[in-house]
Every structure is written in C-alpha cells, then in structure tokens.
N, C-alpha and C positions, 0 to 999 in steps of 0.2 A: 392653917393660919398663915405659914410662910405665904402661901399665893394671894392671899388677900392681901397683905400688906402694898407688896408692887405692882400691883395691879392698879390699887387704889392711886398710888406712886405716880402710873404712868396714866392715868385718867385726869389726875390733877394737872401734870404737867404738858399735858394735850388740850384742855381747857384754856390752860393760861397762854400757851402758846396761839389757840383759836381767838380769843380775845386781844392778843396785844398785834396779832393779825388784822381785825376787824377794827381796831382803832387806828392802827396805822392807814387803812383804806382810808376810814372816815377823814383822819385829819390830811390826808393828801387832798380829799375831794374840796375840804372846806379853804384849804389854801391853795388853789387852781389860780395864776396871776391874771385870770380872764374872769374870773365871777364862776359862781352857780348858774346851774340852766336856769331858765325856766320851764314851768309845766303845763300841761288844759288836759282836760280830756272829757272825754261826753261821748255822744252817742246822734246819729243821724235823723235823719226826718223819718224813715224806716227802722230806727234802732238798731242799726250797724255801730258797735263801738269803734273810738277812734282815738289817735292820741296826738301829741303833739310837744316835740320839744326844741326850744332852742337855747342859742348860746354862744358868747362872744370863743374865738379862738384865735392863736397866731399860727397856724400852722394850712395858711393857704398856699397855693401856687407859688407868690412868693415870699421867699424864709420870711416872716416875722412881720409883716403884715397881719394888719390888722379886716378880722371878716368877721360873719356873724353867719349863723346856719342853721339851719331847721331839719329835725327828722321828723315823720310824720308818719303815722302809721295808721292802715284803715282794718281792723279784723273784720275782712267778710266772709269767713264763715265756708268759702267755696275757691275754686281754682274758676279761671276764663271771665271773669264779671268786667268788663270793660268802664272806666273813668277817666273824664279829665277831671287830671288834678295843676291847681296852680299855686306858686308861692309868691309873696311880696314881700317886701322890707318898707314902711311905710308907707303902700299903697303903689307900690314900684315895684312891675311885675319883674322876677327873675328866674324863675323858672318855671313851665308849663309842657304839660306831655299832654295832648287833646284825647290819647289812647293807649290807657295804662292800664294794662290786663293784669288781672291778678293771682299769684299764686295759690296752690292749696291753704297754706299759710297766712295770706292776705294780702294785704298791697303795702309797699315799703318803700319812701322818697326820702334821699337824704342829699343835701344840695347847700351849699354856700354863698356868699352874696361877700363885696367889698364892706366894710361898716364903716359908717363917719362920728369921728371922738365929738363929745360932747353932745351927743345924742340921741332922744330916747327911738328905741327902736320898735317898730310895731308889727310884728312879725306874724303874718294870716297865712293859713293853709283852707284853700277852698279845692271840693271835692265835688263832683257831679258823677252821678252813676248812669251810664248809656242807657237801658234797657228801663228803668225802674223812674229814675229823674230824683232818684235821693239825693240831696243836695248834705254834705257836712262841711262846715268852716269852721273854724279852731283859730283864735290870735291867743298870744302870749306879748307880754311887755318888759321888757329889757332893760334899765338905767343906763345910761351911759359908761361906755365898757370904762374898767379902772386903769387908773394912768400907768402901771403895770404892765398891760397885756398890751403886746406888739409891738410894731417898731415907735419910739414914743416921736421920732421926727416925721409919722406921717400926717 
C-alpha cells in the first residue's frame, strides 16, 4: 500500500509538471511579437507530399529588421531526385536553386527575404522535378507583420 501511494504522488506531479510545460510552449508561441506562421500543404502533380511554412521574424542579418521567410519542404520519398525549386514574396523571386538534389529524407529550403510594413505578403513556393516534370506550388498569405515585430523605424 506504502508504494502505491508515491507512486501515485509522483505520477501526478510529473503530469502537472508536463502540462504547465506544454502551455507554457503554447502561450510563448501565441505571443511571438512577429505573428503565427502560416501554413499549406498538399501533394504534387505525381502525389509527392509537400509542405510549406512561412512567417514574419526579426532576426535577419540585421539585428531587428524586419523579414519574412519560407520553409518548404518536399517528402520525396528517395535520396538524388533532382528539382528546381523557387521562392517569391509577392511575385518577386528570391530565391532559386535550378538543381536541388534531394536527401534520403527529402528536400528541405529555408530562406528569408526583406518584408515591407503594411503589407500583405504572398509568399509561393514553386517546385519542378528534373526527371518526372512534377511540378508543386504551395502560397501561403501573411497580414501585414504587427507593429511589434522589428525595428518599428524601418
């Protein structure tokens, strides 16, 4: 009877401790002074899944500047599968690889761009696959970052 007691004891207080854990995560995420990501995700002309996140941040090149950035991610399934992949910020390319091989893992670009205040951002990830011609494109859309996040005299 003695070992059930502490047992019980130290289960409850490993729960409570897991939970005020997992809300602390949550509410850091919800109070980020750059916003929530946004999200997409879907699957290619071939039905390669793929994903797609972006998000305002201050933490570019320079201190406290304001940017805005995409990760994007393609699970293909295989290591060597050759793609151009490209990114924009409303139609404004900024970054492009014509030949972006891929790990066993899959293919994985993450990349930052300037952002301009008071501006909705339209943030596209276009994918083309060498060998096959799968084409996946992913946009996500952004609100105008909050007057919070970055330097606010840029």
């Amino acid at each position: 009877m003695r070992m059930r007691v502490p047992t019980a004891v130290v289960t409850v207080g490993v729960l409570a401790l897991v939970g005020v854990t997992a809300t602390a995560t949550a509410a850091e995420a919800k109070d980020r002074p750059c916003g929530q990501a946004a999200r997409a995700q879907g699957v290619g002309g071939n039905g390669t899944p793929w994903t797609l996140k972006s998000m305002y941040d201050d933490d570019g090149p320079v201190p406290g500047a304001l940017v805005v950035g995409e990760e994007f991610e393609i699970a293909t399934r295989g290591a060597g599968q050759h793609w151009t992949v490209t990114f924009t910020d409303n139609d404004v390319v900024f970054f492009t690889n014509p030949d972006d091989v891929s790990t066993p893992t899959g293919l994985r670009e993450v990349h930052m761009t300037p952002a301009a205040r008071n501006t909705v951002e339209h943030m596209r990830a276009h994918a083309v696959r060498h060998d096959t011609g799968e084409v996946i494109d992913g946009t996500v859309v952004l609100p105008p970052a909050p007057a919070r996040c970055g330097n606010r005299g840029a």
